[in-house]
VMD Tcl script that builds the backbone (N, CA, C; Angstrom):
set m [mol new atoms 333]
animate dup $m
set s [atomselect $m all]
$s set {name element resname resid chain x y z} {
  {N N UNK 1 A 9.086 125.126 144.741}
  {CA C UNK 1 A 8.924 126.380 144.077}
  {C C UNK 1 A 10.051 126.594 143.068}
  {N N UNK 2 A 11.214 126.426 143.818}
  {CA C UNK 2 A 12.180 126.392 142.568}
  {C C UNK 2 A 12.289 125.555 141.714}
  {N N UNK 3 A 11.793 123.952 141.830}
  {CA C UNK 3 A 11.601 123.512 140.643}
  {C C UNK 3 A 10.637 123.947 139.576}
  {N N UNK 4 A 9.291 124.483 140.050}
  {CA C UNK 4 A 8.670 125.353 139.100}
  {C C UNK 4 A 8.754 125.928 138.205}
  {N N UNK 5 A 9.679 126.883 138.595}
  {CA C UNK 5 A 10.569 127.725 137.901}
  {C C UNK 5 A 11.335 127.402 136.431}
  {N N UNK 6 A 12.176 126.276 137.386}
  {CA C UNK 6 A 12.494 125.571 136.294}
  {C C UNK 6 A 12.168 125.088 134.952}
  {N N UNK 7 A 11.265 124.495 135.695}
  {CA C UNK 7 A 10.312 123.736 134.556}
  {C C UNK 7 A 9.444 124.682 133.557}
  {N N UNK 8 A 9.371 126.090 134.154}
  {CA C UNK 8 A 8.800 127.367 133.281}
  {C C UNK 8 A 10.221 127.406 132.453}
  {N N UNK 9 A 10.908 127.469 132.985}
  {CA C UNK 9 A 12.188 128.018 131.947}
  {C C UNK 9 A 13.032 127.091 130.894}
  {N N UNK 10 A 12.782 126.076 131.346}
  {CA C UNK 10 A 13.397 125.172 130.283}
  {C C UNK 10 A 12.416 123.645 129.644}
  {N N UNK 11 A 10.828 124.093 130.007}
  {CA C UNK 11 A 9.439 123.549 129.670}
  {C C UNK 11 A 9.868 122.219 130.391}
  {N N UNK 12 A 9.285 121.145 130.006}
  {CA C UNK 12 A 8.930 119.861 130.719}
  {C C UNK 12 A 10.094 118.469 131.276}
  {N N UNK 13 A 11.063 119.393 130.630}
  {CA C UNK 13 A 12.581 118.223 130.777}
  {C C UNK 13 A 12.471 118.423 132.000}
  {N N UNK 14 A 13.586 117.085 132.526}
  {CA C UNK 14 A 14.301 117.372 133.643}
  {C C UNK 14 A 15.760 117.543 133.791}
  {N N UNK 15 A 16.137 118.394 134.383}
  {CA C UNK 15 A 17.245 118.561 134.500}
  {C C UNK 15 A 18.309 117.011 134.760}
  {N N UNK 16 A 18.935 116.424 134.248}
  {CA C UNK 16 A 20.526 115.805 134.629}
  {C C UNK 16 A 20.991 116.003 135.817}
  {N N UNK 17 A 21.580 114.864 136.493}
  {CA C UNK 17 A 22.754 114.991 137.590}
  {C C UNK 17 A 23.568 115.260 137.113}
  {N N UNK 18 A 24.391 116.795 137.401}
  {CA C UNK 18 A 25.844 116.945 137.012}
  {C C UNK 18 A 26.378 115.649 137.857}
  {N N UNK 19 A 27.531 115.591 136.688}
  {CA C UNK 19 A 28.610 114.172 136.585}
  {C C UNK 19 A 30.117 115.394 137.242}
  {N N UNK 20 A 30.534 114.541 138.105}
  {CA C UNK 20 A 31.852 115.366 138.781}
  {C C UNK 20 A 32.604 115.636 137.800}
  {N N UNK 21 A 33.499 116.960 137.855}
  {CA C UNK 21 A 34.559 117.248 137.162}
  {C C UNK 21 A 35.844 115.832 137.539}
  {N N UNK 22 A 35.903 115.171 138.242}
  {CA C UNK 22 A 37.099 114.115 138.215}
  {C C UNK 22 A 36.713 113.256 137.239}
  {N N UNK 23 A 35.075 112.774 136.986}
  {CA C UNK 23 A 35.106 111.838 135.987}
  {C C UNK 23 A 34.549 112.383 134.486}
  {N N UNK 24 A 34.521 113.558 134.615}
  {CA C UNK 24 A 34.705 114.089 133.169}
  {C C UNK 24 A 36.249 113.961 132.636}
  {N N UNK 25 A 37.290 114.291 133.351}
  {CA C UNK 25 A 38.833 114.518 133.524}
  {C C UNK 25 A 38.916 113.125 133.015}
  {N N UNK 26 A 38.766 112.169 133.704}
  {CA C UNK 26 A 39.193 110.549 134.084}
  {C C UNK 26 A 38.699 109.915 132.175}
  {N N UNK 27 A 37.079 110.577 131.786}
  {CA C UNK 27 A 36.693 110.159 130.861}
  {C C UNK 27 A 36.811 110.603 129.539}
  {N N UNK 28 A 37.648 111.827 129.276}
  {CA C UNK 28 A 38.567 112.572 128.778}
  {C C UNK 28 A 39.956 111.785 128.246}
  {N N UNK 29 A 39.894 111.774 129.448}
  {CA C UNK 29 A 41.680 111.017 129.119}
  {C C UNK 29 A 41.815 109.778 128.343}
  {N N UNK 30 A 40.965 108.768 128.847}
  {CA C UNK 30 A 40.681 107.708 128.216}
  {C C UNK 30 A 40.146 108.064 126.769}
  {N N UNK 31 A 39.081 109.225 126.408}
  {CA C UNK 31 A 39.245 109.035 124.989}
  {C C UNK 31 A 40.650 109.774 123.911}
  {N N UNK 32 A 41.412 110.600 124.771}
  {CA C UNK 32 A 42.864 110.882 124.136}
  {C C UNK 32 A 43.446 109.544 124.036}
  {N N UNK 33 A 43.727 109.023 124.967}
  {CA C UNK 33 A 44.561 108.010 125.265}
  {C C UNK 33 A 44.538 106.984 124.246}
  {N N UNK 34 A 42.948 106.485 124.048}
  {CA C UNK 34 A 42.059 105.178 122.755}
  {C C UNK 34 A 42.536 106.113 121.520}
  {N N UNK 35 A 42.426 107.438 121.051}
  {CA C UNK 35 A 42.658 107.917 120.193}
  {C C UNK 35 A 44.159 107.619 120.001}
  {N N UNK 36 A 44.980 108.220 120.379}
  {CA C UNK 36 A 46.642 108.303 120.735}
  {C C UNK 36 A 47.130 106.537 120.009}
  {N N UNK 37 A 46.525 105.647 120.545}
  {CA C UNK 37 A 46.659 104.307 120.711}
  {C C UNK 37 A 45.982 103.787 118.750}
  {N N UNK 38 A 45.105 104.340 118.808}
  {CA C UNK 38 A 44.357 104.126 117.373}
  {C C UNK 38 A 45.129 104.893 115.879}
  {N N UNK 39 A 45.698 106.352 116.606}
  {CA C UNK 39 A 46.413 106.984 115.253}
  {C C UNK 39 A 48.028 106.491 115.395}
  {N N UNK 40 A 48.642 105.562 116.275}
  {CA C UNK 40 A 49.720 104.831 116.620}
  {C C UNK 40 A 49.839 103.566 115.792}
  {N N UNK 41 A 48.633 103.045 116.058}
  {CA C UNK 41 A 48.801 101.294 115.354}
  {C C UNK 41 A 48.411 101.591 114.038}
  {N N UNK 42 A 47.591 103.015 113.534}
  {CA C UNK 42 A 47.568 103.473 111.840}
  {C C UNK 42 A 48.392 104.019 111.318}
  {N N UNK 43 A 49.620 104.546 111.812}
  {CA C UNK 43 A 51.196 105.023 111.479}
  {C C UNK 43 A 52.004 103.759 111.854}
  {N N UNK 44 A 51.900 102.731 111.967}
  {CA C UNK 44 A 52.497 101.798 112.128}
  {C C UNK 44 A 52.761 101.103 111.044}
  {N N UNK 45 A 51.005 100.640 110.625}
  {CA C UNK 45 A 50.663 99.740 109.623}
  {C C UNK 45 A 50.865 100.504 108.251}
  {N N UNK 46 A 50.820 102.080 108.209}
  {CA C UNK 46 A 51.314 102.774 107.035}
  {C C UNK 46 A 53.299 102.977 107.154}
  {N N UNK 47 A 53.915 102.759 108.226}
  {CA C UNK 47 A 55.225 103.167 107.605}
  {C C UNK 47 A 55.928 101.309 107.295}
  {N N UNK 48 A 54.953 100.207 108.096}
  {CA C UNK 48 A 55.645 98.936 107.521}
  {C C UNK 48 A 54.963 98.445 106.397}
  {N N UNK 49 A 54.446 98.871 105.625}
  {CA C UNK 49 A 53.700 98.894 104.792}
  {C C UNK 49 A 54.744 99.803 103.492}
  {N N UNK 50 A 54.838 100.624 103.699}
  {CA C UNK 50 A 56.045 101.551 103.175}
  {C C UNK 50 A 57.522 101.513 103.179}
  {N N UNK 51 A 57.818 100.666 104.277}
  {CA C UNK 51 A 58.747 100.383 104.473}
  {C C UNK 51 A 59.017 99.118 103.313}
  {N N UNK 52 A 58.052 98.141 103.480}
  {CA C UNK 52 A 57.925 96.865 102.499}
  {C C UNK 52 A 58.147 96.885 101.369}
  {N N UNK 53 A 57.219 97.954 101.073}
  {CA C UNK 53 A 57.153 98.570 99.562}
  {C C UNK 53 A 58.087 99.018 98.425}
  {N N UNK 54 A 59.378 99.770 99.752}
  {CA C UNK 54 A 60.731 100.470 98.967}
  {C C UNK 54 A 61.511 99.210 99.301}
  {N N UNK 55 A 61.746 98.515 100.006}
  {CA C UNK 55 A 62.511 97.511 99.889}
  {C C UNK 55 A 62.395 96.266 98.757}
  {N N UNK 56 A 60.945 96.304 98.202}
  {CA C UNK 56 A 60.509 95.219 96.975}
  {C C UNK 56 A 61.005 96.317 96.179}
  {N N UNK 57 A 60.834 97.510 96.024}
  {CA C UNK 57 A 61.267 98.316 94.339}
  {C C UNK 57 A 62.830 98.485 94.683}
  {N N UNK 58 A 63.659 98.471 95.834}
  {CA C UNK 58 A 64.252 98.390 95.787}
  {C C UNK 58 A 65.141 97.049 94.976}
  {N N UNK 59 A 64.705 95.673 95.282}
  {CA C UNK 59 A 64.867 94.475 95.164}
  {C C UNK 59 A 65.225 94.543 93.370}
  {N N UNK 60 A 63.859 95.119 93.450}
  {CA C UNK 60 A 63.435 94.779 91.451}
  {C C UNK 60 A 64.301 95.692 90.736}
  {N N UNK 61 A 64.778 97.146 91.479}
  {CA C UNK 61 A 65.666 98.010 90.920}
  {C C UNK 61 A 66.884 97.376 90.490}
  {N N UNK 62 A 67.074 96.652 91.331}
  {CA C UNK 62 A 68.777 95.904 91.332}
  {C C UNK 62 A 68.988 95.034 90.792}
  {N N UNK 63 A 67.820 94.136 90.400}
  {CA C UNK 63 A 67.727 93.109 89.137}
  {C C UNK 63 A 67.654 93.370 88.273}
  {N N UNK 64 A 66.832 94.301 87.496}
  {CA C UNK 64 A 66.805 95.310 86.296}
  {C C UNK 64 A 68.030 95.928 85.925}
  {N N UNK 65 A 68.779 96.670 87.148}
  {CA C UNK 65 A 70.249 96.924 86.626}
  {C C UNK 65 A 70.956 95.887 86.279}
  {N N UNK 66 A 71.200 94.524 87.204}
  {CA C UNK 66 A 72.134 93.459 86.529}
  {C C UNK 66 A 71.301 92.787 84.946}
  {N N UNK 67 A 70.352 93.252 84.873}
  {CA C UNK 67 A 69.832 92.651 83.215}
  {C C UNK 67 A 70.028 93.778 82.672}
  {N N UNK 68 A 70.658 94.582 82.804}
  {CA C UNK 68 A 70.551 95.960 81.648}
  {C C UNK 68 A 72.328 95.643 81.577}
  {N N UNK 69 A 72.600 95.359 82.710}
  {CA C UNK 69 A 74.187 94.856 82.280}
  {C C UNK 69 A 74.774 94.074 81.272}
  {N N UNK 70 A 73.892 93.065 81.734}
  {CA C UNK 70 A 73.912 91.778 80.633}
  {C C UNK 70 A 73.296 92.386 79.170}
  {N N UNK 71 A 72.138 92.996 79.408}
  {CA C UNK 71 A 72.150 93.241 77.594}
  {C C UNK 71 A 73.244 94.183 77.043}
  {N N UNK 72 A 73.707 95.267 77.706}
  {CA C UNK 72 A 74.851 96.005 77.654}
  {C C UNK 72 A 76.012 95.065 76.828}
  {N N UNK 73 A 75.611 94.288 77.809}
  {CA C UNK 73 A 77.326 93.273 77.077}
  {C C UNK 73 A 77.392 92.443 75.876}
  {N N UNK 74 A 75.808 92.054 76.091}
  {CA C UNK 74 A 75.470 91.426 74.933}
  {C C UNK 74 A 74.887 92.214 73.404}
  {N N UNK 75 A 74.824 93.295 73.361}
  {CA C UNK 75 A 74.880 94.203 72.583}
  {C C UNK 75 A 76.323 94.426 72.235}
  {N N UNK 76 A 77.443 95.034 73.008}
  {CA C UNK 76 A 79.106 94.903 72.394}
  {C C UNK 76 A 79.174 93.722 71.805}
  {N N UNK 77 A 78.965 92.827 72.101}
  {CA C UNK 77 A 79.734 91.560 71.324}
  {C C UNK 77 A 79.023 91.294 69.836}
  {N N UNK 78 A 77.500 91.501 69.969}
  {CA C UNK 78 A 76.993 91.993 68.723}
  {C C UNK 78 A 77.408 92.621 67.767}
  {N N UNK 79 A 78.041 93.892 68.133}
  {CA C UNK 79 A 78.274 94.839 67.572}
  {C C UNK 79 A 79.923 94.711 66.922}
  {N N UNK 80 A 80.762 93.594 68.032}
  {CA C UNK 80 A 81.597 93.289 68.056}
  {C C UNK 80 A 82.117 93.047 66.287}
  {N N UNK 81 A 80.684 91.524 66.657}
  {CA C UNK 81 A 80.639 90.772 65.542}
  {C C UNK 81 A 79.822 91.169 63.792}
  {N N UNK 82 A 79.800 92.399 64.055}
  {CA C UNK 82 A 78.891 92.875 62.723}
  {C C UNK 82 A 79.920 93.952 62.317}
  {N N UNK 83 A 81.195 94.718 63.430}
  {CA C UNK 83 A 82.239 95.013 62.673}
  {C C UNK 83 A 83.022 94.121 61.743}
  {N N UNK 84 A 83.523 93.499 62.983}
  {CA C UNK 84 A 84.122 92.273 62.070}
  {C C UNK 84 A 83.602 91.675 60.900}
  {N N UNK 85 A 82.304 91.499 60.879}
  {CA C UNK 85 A 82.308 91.490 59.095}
  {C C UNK 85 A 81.687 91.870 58.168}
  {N N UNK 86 A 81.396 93.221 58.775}
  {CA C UNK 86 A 81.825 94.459 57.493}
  {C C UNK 86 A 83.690 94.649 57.306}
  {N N UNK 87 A 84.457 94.190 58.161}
  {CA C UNK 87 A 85.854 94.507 57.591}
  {C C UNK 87 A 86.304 93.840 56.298}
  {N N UNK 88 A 87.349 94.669 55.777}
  {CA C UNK 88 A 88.058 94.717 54.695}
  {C C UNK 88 A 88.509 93.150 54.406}
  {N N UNK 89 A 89.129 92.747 55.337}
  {CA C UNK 89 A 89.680 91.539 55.568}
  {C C UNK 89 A 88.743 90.683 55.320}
  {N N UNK 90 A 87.307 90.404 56.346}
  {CA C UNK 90 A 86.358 89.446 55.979}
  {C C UNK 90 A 85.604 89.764 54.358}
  {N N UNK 91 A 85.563 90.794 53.908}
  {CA C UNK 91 A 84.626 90.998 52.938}
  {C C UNK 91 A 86.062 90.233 51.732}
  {N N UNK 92 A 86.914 90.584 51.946}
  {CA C UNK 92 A 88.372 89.919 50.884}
  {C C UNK 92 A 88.227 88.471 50.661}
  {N N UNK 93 A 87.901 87.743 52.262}
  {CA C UNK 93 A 87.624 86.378 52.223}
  {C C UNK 93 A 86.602 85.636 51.734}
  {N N UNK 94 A 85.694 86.226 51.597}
  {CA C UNK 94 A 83.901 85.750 50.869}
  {C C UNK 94 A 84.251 86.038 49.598}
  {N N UNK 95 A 84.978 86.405 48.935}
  {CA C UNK 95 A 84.852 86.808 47.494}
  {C C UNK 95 A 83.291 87.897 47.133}
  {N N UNK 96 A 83.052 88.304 47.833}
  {CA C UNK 96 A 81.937 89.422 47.954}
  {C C UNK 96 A 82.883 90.634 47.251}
  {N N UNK 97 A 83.869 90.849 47.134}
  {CA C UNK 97 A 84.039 92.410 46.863}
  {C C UNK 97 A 84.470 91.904 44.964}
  {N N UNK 98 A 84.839 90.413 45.127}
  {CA C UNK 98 A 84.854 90.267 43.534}
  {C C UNK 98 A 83.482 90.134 43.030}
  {N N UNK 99 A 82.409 89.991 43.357}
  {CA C UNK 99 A 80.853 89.726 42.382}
  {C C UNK 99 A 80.691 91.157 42.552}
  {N N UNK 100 A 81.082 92.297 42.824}
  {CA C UNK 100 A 80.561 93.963 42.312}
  {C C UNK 100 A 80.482 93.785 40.875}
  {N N UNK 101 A 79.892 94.707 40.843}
  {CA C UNK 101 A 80.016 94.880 39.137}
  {C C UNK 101 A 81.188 96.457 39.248}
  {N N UNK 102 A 81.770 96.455 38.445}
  {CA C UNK 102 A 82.497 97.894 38.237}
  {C C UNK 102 A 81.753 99.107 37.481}
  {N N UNK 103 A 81.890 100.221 37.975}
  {CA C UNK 103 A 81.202 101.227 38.259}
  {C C UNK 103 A 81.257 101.606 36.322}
  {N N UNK 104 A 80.494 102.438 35.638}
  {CA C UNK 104 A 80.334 102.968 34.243}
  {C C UNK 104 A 80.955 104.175 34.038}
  {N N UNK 105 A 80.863 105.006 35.420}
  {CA C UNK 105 A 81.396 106.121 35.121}
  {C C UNK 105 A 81.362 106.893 36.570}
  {N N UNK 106 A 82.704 107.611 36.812}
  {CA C UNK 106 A 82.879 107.760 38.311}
  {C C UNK 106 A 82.280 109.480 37.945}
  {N N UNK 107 A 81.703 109.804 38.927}
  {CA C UNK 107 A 81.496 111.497 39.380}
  {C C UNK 107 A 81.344 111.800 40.120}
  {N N UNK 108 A 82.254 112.472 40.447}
  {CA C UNK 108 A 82.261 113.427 41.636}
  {C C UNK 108 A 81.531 114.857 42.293}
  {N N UNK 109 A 81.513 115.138 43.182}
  {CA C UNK 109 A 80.717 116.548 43.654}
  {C C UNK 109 A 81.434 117.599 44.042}
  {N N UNK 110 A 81.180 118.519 43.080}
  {CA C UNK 110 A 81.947 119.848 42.750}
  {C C UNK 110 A 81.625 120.481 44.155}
  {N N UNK 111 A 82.543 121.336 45.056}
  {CA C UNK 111 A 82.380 121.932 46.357}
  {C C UNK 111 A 81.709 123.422 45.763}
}
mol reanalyze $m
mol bondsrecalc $m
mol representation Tube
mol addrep $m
């Protein structure tokens, strides 16, 4: 009779064996646990992964500075050498300041 009932009230299904509250608990845990274990080994593989990453830009940072050194230096000595002869002294020695032609007429700018 009371299944009758039933079967009026919730039409032609049958009701399920409730499953104990220990192995709902038990089957619970295990999916925290697989979860816990799954977002663990994906923070893993993202911070050595990251970790890798700043240590290569690190790498390349520090090579880039010792070549910015070197052009640094190699720019002074450049520069070294393009004073030196624009000077007075070297331009005296080329005979460059004797092939000018001399000026027609000097003028100056009134302040």
């Amino acid at each position: 009779m009371m299944e009758d009932t039933i079967r009026k009230k919730y039409g032609s299904k049958v009701l399920k064996k409730r499953i104990p509250l220990s192995q709902e608990i038990r089957k619970t845990i295990m999916s925290l646990l697989f979860g816990l274990v799954l977002i663990t080994i994906a923070l893993s593989i993202v911070f050595l992964l990251n970790t890798s990453n700043s240590a290569q830009k690190g790498y390349v940072h520090s090579q880039l500075q010792l070549q910015n050194e070197e052009l640094e230096n190699i720019n002074k000595e450049l520069q070294l050498k393009v004073m030196q002869a624009k000077s007075m002294f070297e331009l005296e020695k080329t005979d460059k300041i004797y092939e000018m032609g001399t000026p027609e007429s000097t003028l100056f700018a009134d302040q």
